[in-house]
C-alpha positions in Angstrom: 5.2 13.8 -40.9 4.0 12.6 -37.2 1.4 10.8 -36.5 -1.4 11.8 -34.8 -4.0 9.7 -32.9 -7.4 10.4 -34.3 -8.8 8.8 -31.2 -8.0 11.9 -29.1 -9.0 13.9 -31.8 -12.8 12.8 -31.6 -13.1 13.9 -28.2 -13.9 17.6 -27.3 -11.7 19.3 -25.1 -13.5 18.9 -22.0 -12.8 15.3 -22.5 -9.5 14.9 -23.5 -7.5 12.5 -21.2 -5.4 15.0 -18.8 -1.9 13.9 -18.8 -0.8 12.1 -15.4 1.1 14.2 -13.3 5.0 13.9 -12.6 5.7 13.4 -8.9 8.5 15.4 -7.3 12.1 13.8 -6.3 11.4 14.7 -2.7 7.9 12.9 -3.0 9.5 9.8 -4.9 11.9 9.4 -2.3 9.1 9.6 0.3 7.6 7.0 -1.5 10.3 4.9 -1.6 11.2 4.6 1.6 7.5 4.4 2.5 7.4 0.7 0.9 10.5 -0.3 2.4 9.2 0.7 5.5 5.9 -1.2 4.7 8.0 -4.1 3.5 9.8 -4.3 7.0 6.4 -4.1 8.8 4.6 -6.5 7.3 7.3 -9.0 7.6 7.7 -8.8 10.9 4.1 -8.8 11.7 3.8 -11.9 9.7 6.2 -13.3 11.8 4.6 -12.7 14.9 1.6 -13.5 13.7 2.8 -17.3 12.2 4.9 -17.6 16.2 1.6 -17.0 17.3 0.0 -20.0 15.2 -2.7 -17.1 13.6 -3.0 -18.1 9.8 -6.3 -18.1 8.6 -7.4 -14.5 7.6 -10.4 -14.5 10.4 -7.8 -15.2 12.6 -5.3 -12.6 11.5 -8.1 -9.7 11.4 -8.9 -10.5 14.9 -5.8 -10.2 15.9 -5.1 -6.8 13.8 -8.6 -5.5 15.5 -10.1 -5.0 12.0 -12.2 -6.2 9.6 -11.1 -9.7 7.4 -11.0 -7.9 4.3 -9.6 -4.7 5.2 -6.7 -6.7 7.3 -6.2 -9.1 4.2 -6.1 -6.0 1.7 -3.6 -4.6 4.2 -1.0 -6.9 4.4 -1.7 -8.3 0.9 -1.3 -5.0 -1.4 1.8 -4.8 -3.0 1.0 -1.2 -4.7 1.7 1.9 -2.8 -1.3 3.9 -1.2 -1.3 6.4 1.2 -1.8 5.6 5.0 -0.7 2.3 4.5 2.5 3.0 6.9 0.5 4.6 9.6 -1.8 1.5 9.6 0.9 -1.2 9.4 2.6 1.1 12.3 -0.8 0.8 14.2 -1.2 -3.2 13.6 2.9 -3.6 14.6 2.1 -1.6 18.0 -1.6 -3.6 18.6 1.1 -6.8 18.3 3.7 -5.4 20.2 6.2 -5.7 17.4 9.4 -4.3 17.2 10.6 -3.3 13.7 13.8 -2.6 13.1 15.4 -0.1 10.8 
């Protein structure tokens, strides 16, 4: 015998939780090296930004060009989310950092 979640079996089908869907090799990889990239950026942007003596959040947003919260979220965020390379990329070249590799 299996057992069988009776939870699901209250809903009706138009509300049945959808299973998540499985992301591709190619797009895992992309992934991947998207957060190390990210990793690498906002390292080194947090070291230009402590040689520069910029530590409160206010501070660091200015610098960035964006808003406190959007600049804290950004360089904060340890989950994944699209764009977040293009706008670490865009904060690194506002600095004038170089990244490497």
């Amino acid at each position: 015998m299996t057992a069988v979640d009776t939870h699901d079996m209250s809903l009706p089908p138009d509300q049945m939780p959808t299973p998540k869907p499985k992301i591709s090799p190619e797009e895992r990889r992309r992934r991947t090296a998207d957060r190390l990239t990210m990793i690498r950026l906002k390292m080194a942007i947090g070291r230009e930004l402590d040689e520069r003596g910029i530590t409160t959040p206010a501070a660091i947003a200015a610098a960035l060009g964006m808003p406190t919260a959007a600049a804290t979220k950004l360089l904060t965020r340890h989950q994944w989310r699209e764009g977040d390379v293009a706008l670490l990329e865009a904060a690194a070249a506002w600095l004038r950092v170089k990244v490497p590799d």
